[in-house]
BAVODREN-180095 format. One line per field, with one value per residue (C-alpha): x, y, z. Coordinates in nm, 4 decimals. Layout:
N
xx <- X	...
yy <- Y	...
zz <- Z	...
This chain:
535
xx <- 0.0000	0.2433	0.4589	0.1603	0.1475	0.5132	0.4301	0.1400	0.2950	0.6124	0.3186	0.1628	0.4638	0.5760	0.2270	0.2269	0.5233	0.4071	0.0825	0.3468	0.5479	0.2464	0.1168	0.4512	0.4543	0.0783	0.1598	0.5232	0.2946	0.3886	0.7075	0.9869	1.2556	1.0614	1.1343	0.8740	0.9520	0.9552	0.9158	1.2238	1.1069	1.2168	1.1146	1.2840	1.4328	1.2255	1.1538	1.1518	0.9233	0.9954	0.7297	0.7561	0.9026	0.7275	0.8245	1.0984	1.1116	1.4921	1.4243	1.2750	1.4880	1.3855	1.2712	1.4803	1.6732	2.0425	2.0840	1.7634	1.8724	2.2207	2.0960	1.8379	2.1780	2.3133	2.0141	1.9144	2.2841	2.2468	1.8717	1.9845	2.2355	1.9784	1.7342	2.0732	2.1516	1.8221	1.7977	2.0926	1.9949	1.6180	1.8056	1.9955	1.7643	1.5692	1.8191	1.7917	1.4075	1.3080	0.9178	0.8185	0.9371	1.2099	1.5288	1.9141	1.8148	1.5105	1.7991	2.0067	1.7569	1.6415	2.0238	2.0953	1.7633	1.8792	2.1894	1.9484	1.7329	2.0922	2.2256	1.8757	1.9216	2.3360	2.2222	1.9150	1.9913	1.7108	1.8248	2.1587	2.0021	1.8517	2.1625	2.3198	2.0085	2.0140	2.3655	2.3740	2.0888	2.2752	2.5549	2.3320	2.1561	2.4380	2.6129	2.3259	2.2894	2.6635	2.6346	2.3150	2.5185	2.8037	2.5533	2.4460	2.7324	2.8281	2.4936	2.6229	2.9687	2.7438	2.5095	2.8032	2.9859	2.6602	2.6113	2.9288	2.8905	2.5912	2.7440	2.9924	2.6936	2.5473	2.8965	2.8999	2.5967	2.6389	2.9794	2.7457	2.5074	2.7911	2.9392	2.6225	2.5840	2.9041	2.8183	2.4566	2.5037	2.2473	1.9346	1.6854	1.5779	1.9366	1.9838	1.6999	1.8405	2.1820	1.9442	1.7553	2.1104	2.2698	2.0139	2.0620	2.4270	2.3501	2.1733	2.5104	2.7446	2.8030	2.8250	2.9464	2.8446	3.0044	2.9417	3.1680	3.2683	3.0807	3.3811	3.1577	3.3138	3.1436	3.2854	3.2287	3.3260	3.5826	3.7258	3.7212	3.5147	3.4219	3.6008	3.6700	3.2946	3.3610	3.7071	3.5669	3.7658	3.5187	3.5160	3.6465	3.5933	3.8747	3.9090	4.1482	4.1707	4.3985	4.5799	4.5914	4.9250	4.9917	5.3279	5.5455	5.7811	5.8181	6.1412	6.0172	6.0353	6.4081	6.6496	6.7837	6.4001	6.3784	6.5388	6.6282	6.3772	6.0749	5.7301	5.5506	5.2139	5.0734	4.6763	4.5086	4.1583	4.0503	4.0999	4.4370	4.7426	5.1000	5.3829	5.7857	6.0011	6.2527	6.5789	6.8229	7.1525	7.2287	7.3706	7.1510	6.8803	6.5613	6.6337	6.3696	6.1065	6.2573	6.1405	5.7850	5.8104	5.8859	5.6619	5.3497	5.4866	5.5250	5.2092	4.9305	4.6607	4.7616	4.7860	4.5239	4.8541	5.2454	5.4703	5.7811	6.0648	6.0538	6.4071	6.4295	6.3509	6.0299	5.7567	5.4840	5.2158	4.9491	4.6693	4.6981	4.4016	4.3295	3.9869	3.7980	3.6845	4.0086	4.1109	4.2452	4.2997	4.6090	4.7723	5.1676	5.1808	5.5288	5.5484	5.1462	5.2247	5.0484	5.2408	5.0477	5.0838	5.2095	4.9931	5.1161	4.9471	4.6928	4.3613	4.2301	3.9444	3.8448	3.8437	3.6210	3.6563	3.5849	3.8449	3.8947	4.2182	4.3839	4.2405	4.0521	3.6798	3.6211	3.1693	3.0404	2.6681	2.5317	2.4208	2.7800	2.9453	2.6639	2.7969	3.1724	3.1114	2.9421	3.1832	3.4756	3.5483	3.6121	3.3211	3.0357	2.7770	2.7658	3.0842	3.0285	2.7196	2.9890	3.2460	3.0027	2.8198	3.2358	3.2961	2.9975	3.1320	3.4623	3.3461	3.1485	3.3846	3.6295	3.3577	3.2760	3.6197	3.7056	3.3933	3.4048	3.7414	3.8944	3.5557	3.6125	3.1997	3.2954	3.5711	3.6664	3.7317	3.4788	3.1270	3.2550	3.4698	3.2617	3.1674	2.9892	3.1653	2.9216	2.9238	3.1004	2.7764	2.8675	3.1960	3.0377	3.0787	2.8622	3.0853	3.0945	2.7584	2.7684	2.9409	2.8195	2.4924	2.6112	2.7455	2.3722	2.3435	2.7182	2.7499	3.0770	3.1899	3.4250	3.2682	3.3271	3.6793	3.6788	3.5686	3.6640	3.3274	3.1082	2.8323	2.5997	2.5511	2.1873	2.2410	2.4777	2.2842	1.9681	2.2041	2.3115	1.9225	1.8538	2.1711	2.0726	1.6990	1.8244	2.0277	1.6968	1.5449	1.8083	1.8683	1.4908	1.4020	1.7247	1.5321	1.2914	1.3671	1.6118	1.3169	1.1180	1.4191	1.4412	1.0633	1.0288	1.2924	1.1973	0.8409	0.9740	1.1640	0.8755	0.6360	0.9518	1.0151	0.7113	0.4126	0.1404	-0.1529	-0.3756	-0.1523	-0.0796	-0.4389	-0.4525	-0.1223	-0.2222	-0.5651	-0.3837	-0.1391	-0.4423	-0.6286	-0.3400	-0.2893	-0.6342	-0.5675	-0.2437	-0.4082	-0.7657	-0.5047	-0.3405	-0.7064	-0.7720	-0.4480	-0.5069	-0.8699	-0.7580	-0.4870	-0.7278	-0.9621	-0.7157	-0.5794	-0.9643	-0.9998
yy <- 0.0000	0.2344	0.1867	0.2359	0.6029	0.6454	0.5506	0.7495	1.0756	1.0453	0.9983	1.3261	1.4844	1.4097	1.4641	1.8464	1.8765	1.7382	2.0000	2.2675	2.1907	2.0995	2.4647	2.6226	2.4330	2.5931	2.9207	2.9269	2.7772	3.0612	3.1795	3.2211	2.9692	2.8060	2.3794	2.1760	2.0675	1.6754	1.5354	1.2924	1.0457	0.6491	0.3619	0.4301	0.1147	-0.1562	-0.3677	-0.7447	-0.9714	-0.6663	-0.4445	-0.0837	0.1851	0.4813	0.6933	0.9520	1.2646	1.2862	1.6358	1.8445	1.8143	1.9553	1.8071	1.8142	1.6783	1.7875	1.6211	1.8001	2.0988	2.1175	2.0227	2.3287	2.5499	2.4349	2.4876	2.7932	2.9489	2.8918	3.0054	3.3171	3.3320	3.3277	3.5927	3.8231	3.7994	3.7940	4.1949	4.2849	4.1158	4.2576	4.6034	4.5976	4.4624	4.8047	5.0013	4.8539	4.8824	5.0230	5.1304	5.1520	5.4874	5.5142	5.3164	5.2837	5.0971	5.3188	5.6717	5.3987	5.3616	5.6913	5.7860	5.6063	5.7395	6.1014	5.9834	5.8497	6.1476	6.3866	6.1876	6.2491	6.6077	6.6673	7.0605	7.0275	7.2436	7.0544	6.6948	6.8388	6.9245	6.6077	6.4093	6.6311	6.5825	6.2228	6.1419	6.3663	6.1626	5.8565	5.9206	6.0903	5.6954	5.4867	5.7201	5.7584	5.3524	5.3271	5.5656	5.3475	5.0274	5.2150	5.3273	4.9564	4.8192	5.0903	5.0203	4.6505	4.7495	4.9643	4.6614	4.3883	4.5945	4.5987	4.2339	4.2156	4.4424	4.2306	3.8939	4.0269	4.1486	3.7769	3.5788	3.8391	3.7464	3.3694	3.3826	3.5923	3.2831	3.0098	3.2249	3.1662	2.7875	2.7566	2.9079	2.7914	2.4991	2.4160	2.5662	2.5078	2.8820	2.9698	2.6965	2.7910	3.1420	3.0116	2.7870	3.1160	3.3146	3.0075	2.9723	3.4140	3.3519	3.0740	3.3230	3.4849	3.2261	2.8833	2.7808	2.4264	2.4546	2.1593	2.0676	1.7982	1.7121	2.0389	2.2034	2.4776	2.5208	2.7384	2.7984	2.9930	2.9374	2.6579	2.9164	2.8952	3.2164	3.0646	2.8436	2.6866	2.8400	3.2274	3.2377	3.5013	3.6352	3.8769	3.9272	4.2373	4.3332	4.3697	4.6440	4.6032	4.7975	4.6954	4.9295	4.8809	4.8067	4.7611	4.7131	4.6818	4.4259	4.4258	4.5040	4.7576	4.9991	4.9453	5.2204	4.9080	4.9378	5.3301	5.5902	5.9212	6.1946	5.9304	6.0439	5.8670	5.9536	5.8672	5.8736	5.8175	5.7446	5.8171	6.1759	6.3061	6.2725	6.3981	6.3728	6.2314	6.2484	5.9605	6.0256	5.7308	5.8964	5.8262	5.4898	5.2667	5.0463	5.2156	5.5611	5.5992	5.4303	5.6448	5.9609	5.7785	5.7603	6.1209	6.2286	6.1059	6.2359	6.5511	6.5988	6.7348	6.5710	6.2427	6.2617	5.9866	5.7635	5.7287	5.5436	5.4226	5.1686	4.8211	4.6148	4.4467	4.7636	4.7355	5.0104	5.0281	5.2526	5.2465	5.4398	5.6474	5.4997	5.1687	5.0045	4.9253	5.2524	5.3941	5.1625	5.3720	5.2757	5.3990	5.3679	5.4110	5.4492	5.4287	5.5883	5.4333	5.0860	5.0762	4.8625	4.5648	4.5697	4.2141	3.9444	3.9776	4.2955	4.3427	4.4861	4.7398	4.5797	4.5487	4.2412	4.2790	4.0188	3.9098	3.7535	3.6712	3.6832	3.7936	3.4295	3.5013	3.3667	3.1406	3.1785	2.8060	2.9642	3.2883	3.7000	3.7532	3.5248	3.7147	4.0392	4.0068	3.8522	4.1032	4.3521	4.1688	4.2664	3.8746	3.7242	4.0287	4.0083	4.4268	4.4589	4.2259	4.4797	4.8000	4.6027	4.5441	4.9156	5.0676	4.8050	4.9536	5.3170	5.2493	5.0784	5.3307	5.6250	5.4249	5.2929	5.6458	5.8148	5.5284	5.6126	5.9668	6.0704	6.3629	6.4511	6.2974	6.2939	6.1151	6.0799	5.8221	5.5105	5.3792	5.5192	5.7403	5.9466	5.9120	6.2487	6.3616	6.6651	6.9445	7.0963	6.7811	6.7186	7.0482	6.9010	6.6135	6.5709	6.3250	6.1191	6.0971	6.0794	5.7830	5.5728	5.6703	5.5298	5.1839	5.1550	5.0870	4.7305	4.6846	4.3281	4.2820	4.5469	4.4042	4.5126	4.2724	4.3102	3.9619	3.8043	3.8113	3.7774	4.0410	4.1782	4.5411	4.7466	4.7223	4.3285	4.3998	4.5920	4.3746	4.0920	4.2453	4.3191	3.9417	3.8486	4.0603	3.9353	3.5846	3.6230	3.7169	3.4512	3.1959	3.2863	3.2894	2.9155	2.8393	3.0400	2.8372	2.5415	2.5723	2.7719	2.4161	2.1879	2.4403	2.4552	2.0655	2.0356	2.3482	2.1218	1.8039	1.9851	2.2007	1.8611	1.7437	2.0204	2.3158	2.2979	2.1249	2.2909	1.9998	1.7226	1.9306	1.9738	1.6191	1.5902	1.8519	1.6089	1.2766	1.4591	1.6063	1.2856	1.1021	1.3791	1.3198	0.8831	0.9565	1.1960	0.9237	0.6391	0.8918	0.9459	0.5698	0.5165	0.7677	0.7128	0.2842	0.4113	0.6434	0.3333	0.1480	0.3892	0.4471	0.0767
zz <- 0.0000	0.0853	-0.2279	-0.4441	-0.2654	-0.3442	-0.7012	-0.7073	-0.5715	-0.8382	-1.1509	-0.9953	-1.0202	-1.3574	-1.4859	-1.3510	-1.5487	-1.8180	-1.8406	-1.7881	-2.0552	-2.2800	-2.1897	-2.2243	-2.6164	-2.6604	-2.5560	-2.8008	-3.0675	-3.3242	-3.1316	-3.4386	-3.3675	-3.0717	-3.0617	-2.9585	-2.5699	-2.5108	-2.1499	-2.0660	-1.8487	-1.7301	-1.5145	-1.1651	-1.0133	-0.9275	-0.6211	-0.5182	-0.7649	-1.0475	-0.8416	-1.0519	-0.8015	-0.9983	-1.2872	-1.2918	-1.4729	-1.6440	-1.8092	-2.0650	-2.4319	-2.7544	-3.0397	-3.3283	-3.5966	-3.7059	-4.0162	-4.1373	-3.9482	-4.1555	-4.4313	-4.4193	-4.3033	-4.6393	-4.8448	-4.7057	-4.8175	-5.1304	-5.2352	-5.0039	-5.2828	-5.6110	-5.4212	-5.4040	-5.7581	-5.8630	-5.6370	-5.8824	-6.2049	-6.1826	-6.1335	-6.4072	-6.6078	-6.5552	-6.6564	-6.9967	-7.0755	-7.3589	-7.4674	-7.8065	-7.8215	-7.5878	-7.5499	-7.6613	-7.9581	-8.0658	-8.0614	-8.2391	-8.4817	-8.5409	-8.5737	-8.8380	-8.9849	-9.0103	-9.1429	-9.4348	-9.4607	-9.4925	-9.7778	-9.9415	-9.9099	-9.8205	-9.8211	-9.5164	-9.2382	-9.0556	-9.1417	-8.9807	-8.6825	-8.6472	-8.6865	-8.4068	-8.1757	-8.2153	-8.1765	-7.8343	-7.7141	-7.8237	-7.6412	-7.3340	-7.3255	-7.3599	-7.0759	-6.8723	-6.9021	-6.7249	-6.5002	-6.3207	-6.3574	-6.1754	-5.8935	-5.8921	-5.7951	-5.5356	-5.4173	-5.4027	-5.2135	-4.9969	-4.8825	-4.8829	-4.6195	-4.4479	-4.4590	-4.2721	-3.9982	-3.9363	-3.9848	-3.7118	-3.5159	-3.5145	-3.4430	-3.1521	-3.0257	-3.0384	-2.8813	-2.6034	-2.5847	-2.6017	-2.2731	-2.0982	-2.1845	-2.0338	-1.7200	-1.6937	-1.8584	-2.1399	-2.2128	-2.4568	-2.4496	-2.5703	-2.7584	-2.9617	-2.9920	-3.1112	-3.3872	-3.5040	-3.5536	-3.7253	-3.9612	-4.0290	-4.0571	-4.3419	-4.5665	-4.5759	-4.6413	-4.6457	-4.2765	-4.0885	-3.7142	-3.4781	-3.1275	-3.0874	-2.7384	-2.6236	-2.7794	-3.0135	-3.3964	-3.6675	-3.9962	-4.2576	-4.6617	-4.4844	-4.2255	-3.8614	-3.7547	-3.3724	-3.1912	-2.8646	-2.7632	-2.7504	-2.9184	-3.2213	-3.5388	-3.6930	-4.1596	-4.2875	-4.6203	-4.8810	-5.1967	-5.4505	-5.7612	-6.0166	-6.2467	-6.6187	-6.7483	-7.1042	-7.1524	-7.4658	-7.5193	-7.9538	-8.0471	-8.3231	-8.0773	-8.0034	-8.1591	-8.3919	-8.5568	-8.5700	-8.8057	-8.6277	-8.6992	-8.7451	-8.6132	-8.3306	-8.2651	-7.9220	-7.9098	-7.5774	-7.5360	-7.9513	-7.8508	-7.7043	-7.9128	-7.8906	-8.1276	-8.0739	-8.3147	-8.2336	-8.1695	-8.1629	-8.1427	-7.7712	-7.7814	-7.5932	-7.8003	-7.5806	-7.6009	-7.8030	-7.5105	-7.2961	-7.5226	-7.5058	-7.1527	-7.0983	-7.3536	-7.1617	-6.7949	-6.9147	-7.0879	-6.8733	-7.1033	-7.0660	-6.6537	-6.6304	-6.7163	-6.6596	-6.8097	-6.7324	-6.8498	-6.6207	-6.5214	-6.8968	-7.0453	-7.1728	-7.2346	-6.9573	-6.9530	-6.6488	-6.5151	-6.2121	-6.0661	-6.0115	-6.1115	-6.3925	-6.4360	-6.4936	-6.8432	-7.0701	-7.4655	-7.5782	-7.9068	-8.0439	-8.3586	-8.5699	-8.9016	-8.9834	-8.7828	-8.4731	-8.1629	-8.0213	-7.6144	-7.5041	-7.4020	-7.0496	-7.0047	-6.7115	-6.7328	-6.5176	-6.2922	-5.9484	-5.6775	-5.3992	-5.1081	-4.7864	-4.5604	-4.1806	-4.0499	-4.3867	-4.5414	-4.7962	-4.7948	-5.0979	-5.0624	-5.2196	-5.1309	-4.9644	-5.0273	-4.9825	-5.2599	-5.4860	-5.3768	-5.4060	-5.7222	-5.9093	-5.7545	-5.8845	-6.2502	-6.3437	-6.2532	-6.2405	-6.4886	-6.4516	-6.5107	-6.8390	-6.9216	-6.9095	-7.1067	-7.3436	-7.3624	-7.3500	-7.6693	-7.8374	-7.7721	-7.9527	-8.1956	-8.3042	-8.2455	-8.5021	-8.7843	-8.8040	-8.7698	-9.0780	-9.3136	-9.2537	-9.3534	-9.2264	-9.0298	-8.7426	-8.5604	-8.1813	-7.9700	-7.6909	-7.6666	-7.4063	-7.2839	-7.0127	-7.2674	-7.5661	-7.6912	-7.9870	-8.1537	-8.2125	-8.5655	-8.7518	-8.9291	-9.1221	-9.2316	-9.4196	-9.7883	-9.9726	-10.0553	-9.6367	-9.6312	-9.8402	-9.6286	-9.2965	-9.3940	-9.4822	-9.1305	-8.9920	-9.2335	-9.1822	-9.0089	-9.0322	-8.7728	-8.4396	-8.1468	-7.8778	-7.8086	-7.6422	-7.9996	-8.3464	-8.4154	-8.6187	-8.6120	-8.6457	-8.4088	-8.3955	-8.3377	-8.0780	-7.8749	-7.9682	-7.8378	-7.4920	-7.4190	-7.4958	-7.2524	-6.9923	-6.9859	-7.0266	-6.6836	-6.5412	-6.6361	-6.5787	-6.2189	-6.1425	-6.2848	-6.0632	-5.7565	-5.8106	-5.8019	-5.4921	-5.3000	-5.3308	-5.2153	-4.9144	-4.8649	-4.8638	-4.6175	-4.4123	-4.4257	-4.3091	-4.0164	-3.8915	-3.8764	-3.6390	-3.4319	-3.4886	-3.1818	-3.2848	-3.1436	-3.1842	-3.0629	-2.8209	-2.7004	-2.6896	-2.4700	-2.2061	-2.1784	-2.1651	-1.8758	-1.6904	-1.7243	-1.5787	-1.3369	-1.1612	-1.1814	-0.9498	-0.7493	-0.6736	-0.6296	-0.3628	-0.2243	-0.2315	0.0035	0.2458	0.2926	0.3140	0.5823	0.8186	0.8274	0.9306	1.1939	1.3289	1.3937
């Protein structure tokens, strides 16, 4: 009798626990990053004749899962990274709409157009006037065009090194939370905290969180960002601007190759050009680079670039400024030859990282592998878009400069110093006029400078739209279809670890029911033991 109260009395107990917990799971039903609570509870040791002693309650856990739960980590990190490229795609892809009546390619055609309607009538003032209108708004588009994919991706610098201050923020905070595990020991309330900012950090970056041997490890892109618990190294980010450097290496341009008193004409950008006439007289075999050299440092129109002579004597020229958006076209030309720059030349661009502890992070997944990638001139799709809009600038500054003869209508040789030169119209004879207009049905014009291919410029353009709107598109179906691997996992997980409220209304019965049998068998005894004591 008595061990049947002693059994009695420990089911009360863990049934009263068990309603609490059941309410505490009711009342967190739609708390974000609240686990379902579980009741732990075992047999307690039995008597003689295996008798049951009672129940015992061994805890409250949580329910969860961790290969679903890193497998959502990993999932998570890379649909983050679609939705961030698909943010800077989408933009981009505004910047190039066009309307029936509006657009790069409409001022394109209607260019061309006037061209048409001036070799109809060489003499029209007004047809003049149109050709001038049309080619500043053609050069005001294009421009205009660059100048919003440039404010993209500072945009993009802007929000990566906000991304980083706040992956710092939330490595902070779980460092804060690993501190107070170790001194409280485990909770589930923290625990669930440390979940919810785990699962933040992963639409960042690729992240590998492990708890071995309570000894807490979370890395990011392969690095060790936490360690040892609260041992923190925080990301930084990382600007590098590379100078363009062509440099010359041909031997025509040693004094063995040159005649004193030849011309070289040095032309920088389609617009800026200075004059040396060699002179080979002073006994070394790159006097004449050296004339180069000083020629462009001591011009003050060419002080975008220097030039100097490296240790095996070869012609360099580079641009002040580092960064894509200081390439510079330059041209030497020797008595009508123009110099090719060696293949070991290096292109102005820009590489944007992220690193921790000096290592550079290598992103598989994340916002912040879309980020440094389109900021990084190698691997950006906006940078691509510029190339592409300052190839179409040059292009067209030299197919005119060629078919117009000594008119010479733009300068530049990319879109930030093309320039249309008012009153050149004037200048044209018809013989000009002639051949300017074939340029519009002229497909076998270079403009990508990254292809031998040909094409019009009306197709290329027509061609970079299409490319750009294909990107959308691509990334999207990719979206997509990672947002429903996520979702089906996220799914599965929830049904594992998300409050039930029904279930949970039929838990918080079951407990109360069970409650009230413990309590009557408690009754049962002490009413059985006062009988016997009034006897």
């Amino acid at each position: 009798m008595m061990d049947s109260l002693y059994t009695a009395q420990t089911g009360l107990k863990v049934s009263r626990y068990s309603v609490d917990v059941t309410s505490n799971n009711i009342a967190n039903e739609n708390t974000v990053g609240y686990k379902k609570r579980i009741v732990q509870t075992s047999e307690m040791d039995s008597l003689e004749n295996n008798l049951g002693n009672g129940v015992s309650f061994d805890g409250v856990k949580r329910s969860t899962n961790l290969y679903f739960y890193d497998q959502i980590l990993t999932q998570n990190s890379i649909s983050s990274y679609y939705s961030q490229q698909n943010t800077i795609l989408s933009n981009a892809e505004m910047l190039f709409q066009e309307t029936e009546d509006s657009g790069v390619s409409v001022t394109l055609n209607n260019f061309f157009s006037s061209i048409e309607s001036l070799r109809g009538d060489p003499t029209s003032s007004v047809y003049k006037n149109d050709i001038e209108s049309n080619a500043q708004m053609l050069v005001s588009g294009i421009q205009s065009i660059y100048s919003d994919l440039e404010e993209l991706q500072e945009n993009s610098l802007t929000s990566l090194k906000d991304q980083v201050d706040e992956v710092n923020s939330i490595l902070k905070e779980i460092t804060y939370i690993n501190k107070k595990l170790r001194q409280n020991g485990e909770t589930n309330d923290l625990l669930d905290k440390r979940d919810l900012l785990e699962k933040k950090l992963s639409s960042y970056a690729d992240v590998d969180v492990n708890t071995d041997n309570d000894n807490y490890k979370l890395t990011m892109a392969g690095e060790t960002v936490i360690f040892n618990n609260t041992n923190l190294s925080e990301l930084s980010v990382d600007e590098e601007y590379i100078q363009q450097k062509d440099i010359y290496t041909t031997t025509d341009l040693n004094d063995s190759s040159i005649t004193s008193g030849d011309t070289i004409n040095i032309t920088l950008n389609n617009d800026i050009s200075i004059s040396v006439t060699a002179n080979t007289a002073g006994g070394s075999d790159y006097d004449v680079k050296q004339q180069i050299v000083d020629a462009i440092n001591n011009s003050s129109e060419f002080s975008s670039v220097e030039a100097y002579l490296d240790t095996t004597n070869n012609l360099v020229i580079r641009s002040v400024e580092g960064g894509e958006d200081s390439a510079f076209d330059i041209k030497i030309d020797v008595n009508g030859t123009v110099m090719e720059k060696s293949d070991v030349s290096v292109e102005a661009a820009n590489n944007i990282s992220v690193s921790v502890y000096n290592e550079k992070l290598d992103f598989a997944s994340g916002s912040l592998k879309s980020l440094t990638e389109e900021l990084t001139t190698e691997t950006s799709e906006i940078s691509s878009y510029k190339k592409s809009l300052d190839d179409f600038a040059k292009a067209l500054v030299e197919s005119f400069a060629e078919k117009s003869g000594s008119t010479t209508m733009f300068k530049g040789a990319s879109v930030n110093t093309l320039e249309f030169i008012n009153g050149s119209v004037f200048s044209l004879t018809n013989s000009d006029l002639e051949s300017l207009s074939e340029i519009q049905w002229d497909e076998s014009i270079n403009i990508d400078s990254n292809s031998s291919e040909t094409t019009s410029f009306r197709e290329f353009y027509e061609d970079l739209l299409v490319t750009v709107s294909s990107n959308v598109e691509d990334n999207a179906f990719k979206q997509d279809a990672q947002d429903a691997v996520l979702n089906s996992l996220q799914n599965t997980y929830d049904n594992l670890t998300k409050v039930d409220g029904d279930q949970e209304q039929v838990n918080l019965l079951k407990y109360q029911a069970a409650y009230t049998a413990n309590a009557k068998v408690i009754t049962a005894v002490d009413e059985m033991l006062d009988t016997l004591l009034n006897m």
